[in-house]
LUMTOR-393276 format. One record per residue: residue in one letter; x, y, z of N, C-alpha, C, O, CB in turn; residue number from 1. Coordinates in Angstrom, 1 decimal. Each point is the difference from the previous one (the first is absolute). Glycine has a CB too. Layout:
N
ATOM  r    n.px    n.py    n.pz   ca.px   ca.py   ca.pz    c.px    c.py    c.pz    o.px    o.py    o.pz   cb.px   cb.py   cb.pz    k
ATOM  A       X       Y       Z       X       Y       Z       X       Y       Z       X       Y       Z       X       Y       Z  NUM
...
***
This chain:
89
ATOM  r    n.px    n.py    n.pz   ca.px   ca.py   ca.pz    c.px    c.py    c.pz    o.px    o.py    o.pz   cb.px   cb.py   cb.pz    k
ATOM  X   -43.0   -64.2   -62.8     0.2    -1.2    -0.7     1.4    -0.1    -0.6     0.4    -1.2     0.0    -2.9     1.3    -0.5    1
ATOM  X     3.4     0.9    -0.1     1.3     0.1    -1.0     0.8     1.2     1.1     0.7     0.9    -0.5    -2.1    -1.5    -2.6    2
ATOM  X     1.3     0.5     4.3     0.3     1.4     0.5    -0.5     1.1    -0.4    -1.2    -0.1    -0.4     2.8    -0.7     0.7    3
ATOM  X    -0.8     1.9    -0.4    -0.6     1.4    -0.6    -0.2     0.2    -1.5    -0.3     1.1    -0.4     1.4    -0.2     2.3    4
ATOM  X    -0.8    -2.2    -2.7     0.2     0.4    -1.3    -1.5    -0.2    -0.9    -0.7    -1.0     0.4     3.6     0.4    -0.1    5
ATOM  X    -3.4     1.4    -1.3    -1.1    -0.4    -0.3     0.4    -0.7    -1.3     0.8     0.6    -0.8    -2.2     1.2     2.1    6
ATOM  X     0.8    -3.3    -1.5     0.3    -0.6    -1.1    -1.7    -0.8    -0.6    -1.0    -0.6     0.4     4.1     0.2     0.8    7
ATOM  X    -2.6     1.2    -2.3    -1.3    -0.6    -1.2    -0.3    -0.6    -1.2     1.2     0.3    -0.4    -1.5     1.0     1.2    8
ATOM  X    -0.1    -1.9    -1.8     0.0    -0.4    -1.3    -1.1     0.1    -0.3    -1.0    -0.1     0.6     2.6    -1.1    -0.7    9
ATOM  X    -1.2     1.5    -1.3    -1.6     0.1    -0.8     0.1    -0.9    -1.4     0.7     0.4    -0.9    -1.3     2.4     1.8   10
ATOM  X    -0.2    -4.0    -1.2     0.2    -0.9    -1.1    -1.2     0.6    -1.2    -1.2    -0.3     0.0     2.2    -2.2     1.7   11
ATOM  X    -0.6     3.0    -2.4    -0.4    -0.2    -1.4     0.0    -0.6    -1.0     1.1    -0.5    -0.2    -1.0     1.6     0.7   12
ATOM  X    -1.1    -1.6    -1.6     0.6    -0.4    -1.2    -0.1     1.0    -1.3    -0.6     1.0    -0.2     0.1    -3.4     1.2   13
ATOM  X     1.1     1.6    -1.9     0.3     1.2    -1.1    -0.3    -1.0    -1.5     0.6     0.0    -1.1     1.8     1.8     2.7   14
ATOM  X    -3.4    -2.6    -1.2    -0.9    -1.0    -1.0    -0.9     0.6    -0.6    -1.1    -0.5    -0.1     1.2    -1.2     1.4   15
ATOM  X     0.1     3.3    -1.9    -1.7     0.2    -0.5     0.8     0.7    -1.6     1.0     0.7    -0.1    -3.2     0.1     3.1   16
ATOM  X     1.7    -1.2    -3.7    -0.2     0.2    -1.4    -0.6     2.1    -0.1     0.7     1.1    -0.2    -1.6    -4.7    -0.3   17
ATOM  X    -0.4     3.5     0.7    -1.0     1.4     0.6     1.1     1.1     0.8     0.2    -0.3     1.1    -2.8    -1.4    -0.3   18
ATOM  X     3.2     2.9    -1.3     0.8     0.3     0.8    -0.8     1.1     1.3     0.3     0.3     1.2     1.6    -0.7    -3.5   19
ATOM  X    -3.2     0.8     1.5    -0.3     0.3     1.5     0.1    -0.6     1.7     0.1     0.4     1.2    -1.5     0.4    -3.0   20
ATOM  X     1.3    -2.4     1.2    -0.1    -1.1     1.2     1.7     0.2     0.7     0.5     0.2     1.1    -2.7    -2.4    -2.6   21
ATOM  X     2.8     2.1     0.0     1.7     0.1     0.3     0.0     0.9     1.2     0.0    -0.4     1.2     1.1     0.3    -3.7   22
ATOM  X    -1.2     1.4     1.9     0.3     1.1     0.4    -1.1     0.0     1.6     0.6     0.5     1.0     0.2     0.7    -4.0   23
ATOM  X    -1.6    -1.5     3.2    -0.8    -0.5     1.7     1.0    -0.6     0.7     0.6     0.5     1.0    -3.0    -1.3    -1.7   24
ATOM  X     2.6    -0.3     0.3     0.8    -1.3     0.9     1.0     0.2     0.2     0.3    -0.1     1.2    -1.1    -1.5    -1.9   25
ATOM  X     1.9     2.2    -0.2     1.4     0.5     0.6     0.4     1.7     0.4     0.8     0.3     0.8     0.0    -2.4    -2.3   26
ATOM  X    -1.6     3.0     0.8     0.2     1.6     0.8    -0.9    -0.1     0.8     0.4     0.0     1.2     0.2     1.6    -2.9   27
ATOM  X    -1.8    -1.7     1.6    -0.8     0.1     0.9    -0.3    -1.2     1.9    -0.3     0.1     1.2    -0.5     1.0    -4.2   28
ATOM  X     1.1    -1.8     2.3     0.1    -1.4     1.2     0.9    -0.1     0.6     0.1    -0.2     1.2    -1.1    -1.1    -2.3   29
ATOM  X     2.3     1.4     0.1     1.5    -0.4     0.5     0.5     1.2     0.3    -0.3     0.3     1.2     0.7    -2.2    -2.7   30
ATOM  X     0.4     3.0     0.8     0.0     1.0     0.0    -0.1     1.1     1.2     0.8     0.6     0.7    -1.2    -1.7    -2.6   31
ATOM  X    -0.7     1.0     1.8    -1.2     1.4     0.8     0.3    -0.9     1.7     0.6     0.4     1.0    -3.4     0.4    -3.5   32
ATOM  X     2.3    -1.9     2.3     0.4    -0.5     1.2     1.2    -0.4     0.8     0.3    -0.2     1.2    -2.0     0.0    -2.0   33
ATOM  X     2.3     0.2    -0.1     1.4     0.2     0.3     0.9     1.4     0.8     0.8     0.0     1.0    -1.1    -1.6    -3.0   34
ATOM  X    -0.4     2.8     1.1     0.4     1.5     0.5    -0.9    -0.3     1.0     0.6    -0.2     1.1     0.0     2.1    -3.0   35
ATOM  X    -2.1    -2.0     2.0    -1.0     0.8     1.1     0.9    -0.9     1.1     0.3     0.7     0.9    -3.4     0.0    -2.0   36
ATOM  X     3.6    -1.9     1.2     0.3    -0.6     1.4     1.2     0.7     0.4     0.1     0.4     1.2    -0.9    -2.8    -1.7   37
ATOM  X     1.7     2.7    -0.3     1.2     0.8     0.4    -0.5     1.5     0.5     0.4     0.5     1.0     1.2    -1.9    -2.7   38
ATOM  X    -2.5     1.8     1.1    -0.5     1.6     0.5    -0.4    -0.3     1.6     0.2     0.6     1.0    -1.4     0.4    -3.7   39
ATOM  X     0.6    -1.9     2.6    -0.9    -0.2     1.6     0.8    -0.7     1.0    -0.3    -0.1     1.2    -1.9    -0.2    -2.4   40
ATOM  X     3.3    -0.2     0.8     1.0    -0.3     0.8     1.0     0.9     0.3     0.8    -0.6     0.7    -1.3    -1.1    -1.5   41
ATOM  X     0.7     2.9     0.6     0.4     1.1     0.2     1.6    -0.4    -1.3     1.1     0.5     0.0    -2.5     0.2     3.2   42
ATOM  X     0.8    -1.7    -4.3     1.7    -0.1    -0.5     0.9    -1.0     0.5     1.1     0.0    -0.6    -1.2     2.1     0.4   43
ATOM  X    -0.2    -3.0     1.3     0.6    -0.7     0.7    -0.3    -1.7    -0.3     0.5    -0.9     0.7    -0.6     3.1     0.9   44
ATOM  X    -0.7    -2.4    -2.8    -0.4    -1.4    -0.1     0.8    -0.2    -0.8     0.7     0.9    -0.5    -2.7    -1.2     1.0   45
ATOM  X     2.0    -1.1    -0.8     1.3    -1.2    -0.6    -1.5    -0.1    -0.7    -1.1     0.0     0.6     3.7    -1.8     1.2   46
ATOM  X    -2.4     1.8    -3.7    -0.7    -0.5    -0.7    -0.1    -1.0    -0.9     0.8     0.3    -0.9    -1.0     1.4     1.5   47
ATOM  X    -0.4    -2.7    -0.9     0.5    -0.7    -1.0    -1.5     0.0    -1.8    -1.2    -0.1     0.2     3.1    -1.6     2.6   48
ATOM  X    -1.4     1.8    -3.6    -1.0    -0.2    -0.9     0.0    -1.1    -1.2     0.4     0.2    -1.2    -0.5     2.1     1.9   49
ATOM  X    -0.4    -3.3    -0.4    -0.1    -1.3    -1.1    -0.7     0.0    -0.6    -1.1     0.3     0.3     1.5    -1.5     0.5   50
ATOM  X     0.2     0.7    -2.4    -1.2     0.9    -1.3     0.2    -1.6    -0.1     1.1    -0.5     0.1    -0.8     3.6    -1.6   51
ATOM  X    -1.7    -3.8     1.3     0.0    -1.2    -1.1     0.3     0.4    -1.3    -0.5     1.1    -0.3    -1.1    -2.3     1.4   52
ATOM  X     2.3     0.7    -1.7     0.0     0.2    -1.6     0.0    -1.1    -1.0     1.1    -0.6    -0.2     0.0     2.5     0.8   53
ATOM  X    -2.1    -2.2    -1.2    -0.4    -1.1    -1.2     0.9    -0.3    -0.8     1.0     0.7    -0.2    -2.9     0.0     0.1   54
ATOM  X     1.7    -2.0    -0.4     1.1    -0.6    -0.7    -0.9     0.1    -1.4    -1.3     0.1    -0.1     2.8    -1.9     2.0   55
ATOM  X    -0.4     1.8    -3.0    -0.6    -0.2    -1.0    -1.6    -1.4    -0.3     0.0    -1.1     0.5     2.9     2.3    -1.0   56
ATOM  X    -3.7    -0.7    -0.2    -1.1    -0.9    -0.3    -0.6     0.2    -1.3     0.6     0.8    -0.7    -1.0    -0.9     3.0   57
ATOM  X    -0.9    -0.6    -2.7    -0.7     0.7    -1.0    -0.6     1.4     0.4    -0.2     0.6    -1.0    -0.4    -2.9     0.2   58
ATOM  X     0.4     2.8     1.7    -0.5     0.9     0.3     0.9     1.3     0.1    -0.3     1.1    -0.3    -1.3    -2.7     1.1   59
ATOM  X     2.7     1.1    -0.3     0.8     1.5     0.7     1.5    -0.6    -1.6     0.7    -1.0    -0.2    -1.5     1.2     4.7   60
ATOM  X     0.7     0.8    -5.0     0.7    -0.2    -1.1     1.6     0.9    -0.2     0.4     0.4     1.1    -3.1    -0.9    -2.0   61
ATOM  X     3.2     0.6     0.3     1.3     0.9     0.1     0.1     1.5    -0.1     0.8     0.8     0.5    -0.1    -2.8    -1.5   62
ATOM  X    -1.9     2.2     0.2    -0.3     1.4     0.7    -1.0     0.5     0.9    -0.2     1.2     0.2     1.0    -0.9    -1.9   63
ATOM  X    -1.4    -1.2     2.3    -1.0     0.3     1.5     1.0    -0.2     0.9    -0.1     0.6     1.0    -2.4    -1.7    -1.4   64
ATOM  X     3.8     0.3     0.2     0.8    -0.2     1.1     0.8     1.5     0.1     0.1     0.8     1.0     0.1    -3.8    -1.4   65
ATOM  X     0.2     3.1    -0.6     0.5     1.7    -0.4    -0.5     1.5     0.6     0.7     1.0     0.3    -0.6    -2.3    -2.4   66
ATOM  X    -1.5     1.1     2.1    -0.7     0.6     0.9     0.0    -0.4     1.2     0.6     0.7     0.9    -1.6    -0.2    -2.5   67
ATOM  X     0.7    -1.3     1.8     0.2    -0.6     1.7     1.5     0.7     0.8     0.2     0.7     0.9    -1.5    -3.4    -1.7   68
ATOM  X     2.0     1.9    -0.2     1.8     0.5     0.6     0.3     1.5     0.4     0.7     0.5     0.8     0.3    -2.3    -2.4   69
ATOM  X    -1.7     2.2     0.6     0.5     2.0     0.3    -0.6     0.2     0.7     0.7     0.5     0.9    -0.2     0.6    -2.7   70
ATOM  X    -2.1    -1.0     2.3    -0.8     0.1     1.1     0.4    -0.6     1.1    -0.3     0.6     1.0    -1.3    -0.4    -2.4   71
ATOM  X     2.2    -1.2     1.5     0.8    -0.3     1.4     0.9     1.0     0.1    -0.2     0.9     0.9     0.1    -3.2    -0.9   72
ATOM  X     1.4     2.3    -1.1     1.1     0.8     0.0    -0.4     1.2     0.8     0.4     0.3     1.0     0.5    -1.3    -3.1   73
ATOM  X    -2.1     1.8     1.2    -0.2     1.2     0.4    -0.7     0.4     1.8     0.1     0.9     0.8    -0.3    -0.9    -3.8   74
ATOM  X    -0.6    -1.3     3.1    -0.3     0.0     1.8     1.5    -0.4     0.9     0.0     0.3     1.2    -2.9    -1.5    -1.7   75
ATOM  X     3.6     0.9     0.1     0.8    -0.5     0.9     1.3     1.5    -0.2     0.7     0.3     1.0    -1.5    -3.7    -1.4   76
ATOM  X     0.9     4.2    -0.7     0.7     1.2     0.4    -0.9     0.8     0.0     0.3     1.0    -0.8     1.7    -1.3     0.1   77
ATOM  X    -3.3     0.5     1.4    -0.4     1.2     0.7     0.2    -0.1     1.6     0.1     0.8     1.0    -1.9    -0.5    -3.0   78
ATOM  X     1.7    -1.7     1.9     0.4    -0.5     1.8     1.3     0.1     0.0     0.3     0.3     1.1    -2.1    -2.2    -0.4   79
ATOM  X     2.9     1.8    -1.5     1.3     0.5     0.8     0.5     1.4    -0.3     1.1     0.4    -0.1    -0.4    -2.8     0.2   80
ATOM  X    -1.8     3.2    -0.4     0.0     1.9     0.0    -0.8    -0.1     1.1     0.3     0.8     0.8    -0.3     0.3    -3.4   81
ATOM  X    -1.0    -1.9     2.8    -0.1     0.1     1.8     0.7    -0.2     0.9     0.0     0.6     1.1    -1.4    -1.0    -1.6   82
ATOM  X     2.4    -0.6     0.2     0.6    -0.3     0.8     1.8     1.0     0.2     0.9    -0.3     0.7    -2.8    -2.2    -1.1   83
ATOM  X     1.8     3.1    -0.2     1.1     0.9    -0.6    -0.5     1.3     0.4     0.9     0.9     0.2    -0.3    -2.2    -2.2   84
ATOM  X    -2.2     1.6     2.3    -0.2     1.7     0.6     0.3    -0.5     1.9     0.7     0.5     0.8    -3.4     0.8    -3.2   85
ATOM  X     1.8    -2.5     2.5     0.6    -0.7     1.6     1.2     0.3     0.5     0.1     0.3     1.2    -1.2    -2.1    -1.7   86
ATOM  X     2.6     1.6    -0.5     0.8    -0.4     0.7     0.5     1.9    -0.2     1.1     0.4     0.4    -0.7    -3.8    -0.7   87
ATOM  X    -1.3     4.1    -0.1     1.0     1.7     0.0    -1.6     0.8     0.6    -0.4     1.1    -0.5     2.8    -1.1    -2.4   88
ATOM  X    -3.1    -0.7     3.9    -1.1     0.7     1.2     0.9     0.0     0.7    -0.1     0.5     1.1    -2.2    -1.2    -1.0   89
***
C-alpha cells in the first residue's frame, strides 16, 4: 500500500477529568499501541499519535487542565525514550 514502510496512527482524547480514564485513553490506548505496533513491525513503522485535548469549560477547569497537560507531557516522553532506545538497537 506505502511500499515497504509501515505507517500508523492512533487518535486519543485526553477529555476525562477521572484520571484512571486519563491514564486508559492515552498510556494505555495511545501509548501501548504505539510501542506494541513498532515491536511487531520489527521497529520499522512511521508512527503518528493525536491526543485531543479539551479547551477550557465549566467542567475541565485550570487545574483539571493542569492534570491533563502533565499526563500528556508525561505520555509523550515515554514515547520518545522509546524512540531513543530504537534509534541505539
Amino acid at each position: 500500500m506505502f511500499g515497504h514502510d509501515y505507517l500508523f496512527a492512533s487518535v486519543v482524547s485526553a477529555d476525562y477529568i477521572d484520571k484512571d480514564a486519563l491514564s486508559f485513553n492515552l498510556d494505555y490506548l495511545g501509548c501501548t499501541s504505539v510501542q506494541n505496533a513498532c515491536l511487531l513491525t520489527s521497529r520499522e513503522a512511521k508512527a503518528g499519535l493525536f491526543i485531543y485535548r479539551p479547551s477550557f469549560n465549566e467542567r475541565i477547569t485550570k487545574e483539571a487542565m493542569d492534570i491533563i497537560d502533565s499526563h500528556i507531557d508525561n505520555s509523550l516522553y515515554n514515547l520518545k525514550r522509546l524512540k531513543k532506545k530504537k534509534a541505539t538497537i
